[in-house]
PAFI-6524 format. One record per residue (C-alpha): residue number from 1; chain; x, y negated, z negated. Coordinates in steps of 0.2 Angstrom, whole numbers, plus 5000, padded with zeros to 4 digits. Layout:
# PAFI-6524
n_chain_px_py_pz
NUM_A_X_Y_Z
...
# end
This chain:
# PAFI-6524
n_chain_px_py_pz
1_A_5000_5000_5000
2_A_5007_4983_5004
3_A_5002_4967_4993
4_A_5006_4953_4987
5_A_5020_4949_4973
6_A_5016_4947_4956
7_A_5026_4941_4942
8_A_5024_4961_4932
9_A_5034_4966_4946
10_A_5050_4959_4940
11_A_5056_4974_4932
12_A_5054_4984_4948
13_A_5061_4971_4960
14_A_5077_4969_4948
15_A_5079_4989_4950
16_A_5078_4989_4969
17_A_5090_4973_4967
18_A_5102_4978_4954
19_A_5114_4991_4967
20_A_5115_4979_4980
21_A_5121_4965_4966
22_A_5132_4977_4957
23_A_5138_4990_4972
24_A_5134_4983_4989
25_A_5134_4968_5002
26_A_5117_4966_5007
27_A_5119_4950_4994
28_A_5132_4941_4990
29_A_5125_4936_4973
30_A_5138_4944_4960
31_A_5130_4943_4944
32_A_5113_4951_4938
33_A_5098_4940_4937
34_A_5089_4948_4925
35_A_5069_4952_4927
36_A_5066_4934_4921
37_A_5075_4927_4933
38_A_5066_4939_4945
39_A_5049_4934_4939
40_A_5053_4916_4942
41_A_5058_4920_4959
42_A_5045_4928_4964
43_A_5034_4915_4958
44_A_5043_4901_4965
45_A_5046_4909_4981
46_A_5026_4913_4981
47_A_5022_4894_4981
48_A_5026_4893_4998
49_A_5032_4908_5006
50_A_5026_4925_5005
51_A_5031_4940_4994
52_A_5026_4956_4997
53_A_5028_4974_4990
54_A_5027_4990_4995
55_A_5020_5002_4982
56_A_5016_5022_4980
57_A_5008_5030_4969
58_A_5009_5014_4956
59_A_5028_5015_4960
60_A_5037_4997_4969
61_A_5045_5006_4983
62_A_5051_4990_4993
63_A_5048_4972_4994
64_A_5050_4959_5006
65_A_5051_4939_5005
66_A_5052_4924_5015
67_A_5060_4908_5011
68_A_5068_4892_5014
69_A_5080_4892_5028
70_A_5089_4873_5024
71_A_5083_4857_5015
72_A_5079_4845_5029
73_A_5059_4843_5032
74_A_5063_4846_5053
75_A_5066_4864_5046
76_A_5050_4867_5039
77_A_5048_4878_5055
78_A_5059_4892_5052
79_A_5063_4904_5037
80_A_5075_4914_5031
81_A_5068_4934_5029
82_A_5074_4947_5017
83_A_5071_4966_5013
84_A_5075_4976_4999
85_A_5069_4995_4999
86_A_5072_5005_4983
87_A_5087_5019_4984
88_A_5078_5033_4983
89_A_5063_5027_4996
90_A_5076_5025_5011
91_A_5073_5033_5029
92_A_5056_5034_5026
93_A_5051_5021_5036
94_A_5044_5006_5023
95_A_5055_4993_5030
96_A_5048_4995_5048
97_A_5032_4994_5041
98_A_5034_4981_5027
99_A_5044_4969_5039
100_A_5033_4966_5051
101_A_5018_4961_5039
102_A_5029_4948_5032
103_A_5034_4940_5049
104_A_5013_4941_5054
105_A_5009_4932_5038
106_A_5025_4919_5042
107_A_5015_4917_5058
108_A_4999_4914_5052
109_A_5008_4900_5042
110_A_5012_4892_5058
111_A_5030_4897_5054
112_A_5040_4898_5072
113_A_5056_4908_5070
114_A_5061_4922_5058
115_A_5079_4922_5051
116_A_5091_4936_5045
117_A_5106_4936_5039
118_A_5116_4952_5038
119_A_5132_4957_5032
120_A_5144_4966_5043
121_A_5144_4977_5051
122_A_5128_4984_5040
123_A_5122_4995_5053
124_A_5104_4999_5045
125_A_5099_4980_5043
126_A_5104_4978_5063
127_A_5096_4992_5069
128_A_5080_4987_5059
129_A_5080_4970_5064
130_A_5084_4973_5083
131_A_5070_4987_5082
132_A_5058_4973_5077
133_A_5062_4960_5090
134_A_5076_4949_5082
135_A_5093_4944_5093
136_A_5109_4940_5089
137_A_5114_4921_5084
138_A_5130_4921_5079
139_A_5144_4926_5066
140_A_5149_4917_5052
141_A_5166_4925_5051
142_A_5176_4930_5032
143_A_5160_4920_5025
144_A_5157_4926_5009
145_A_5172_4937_4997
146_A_5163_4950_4989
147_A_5171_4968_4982
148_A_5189_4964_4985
149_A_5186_4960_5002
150_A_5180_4945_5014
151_A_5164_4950_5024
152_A_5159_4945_5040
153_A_5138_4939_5043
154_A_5128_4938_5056
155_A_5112_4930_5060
156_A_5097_4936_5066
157_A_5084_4927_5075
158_A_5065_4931_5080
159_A_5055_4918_5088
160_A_5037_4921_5080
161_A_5026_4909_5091
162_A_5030_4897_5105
163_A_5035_4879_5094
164_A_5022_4867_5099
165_A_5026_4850_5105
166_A_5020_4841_5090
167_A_5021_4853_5076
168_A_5006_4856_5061
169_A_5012_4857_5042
170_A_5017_4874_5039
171_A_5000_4882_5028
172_A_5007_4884_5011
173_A_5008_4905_5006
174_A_4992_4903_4993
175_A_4983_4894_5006
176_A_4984_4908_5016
177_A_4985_4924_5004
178_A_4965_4923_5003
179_A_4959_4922_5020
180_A_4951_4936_5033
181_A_4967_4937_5043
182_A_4980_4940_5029
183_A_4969_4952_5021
184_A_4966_4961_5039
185_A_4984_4965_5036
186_A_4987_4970_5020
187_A_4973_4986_5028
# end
């Protein structure tokens, strides 16, 4: 079942989270957050950007977050995505099913492009991402020291919707979280 965020599932988001802080690449953050700082996140993410989680069987399985690509008001049109699936729930298909949800709901905001940003060489993250219509934009090389070691990133891009010539505000997430066509595809 996909749904949106709440801030109870701080615990499980921090779970997914804590190998990739601890043990992998997928961020660069270094130390733990802590479920309080998850909860925040996930609330302050929520007040403009969508959240969503993946659950089985009462179990977080995955979730997946839009949010703020840069500062400047001329970006409000694009956002940065990202993807977390718990360790044991891997290959099974969530992300490709997660994923696309999110970017429809970016959509439905009138948000215009879809960023990722991957460390390299990640293999799964690109294959996910080029399975679900992003392209290549570039590589930020030795961009972030992580492990030991400096790590290359590259970045993602899918357009979501022609930009129009004079944009409308981008629909807040809550604005949007109650209405037919997000909650045709939450199923």
């Amino acid at each position: 079942m996909i749904r949106i965020a709440r801030p109870e599932d701080a615990a499980a988001v921090h779970a997914i989270y804590a190998p990739h802080v601890a043990e992998g690449v997928a961020t660069f953050e270094t130390d733990l957050p802590g479920e309080a700082v998850m909860r925040e996140r996930i609330l302050g993410k929520l007040r403009h950007y969508p959240w969503l989680i993946w659950e089985e069987d009462g179990r977080v399985l995955a979730y997946a977050y839009a949010s703020r690509f840069r500062e400047r008001a001329a970006y409000d049109w694009i956002a940065e995505t990202s993807i977390y699936v718990h360790t044991d729930a891997r290959r099974h298909g969530i992300a490709r099913r997660l994923y696309p949800v999110l970017l429809e709901a970016m959509r439905l905001q009138g948000i215009n492009q879809a960023v990722g940003v991957i460390t390299l060489p990640g293999e799964a993250s690109v294959m996910l991402h080029a399975a679900l219509g992003f392209e290549p934009a570039g590589v930020w090389r030795k961009a972030g020291y992580k492990l030991g070691r400096w790590w290359d990133v590259g970045v993602w891009q899918r357009e979501l919707q022609a930009p129009a010539a004079v944009p409308a505000a981008v629909l807040p997430f809550p604005a949007l979280a109650g209405s037919e066509d997000f909650q045709r595809l939450l199923g």
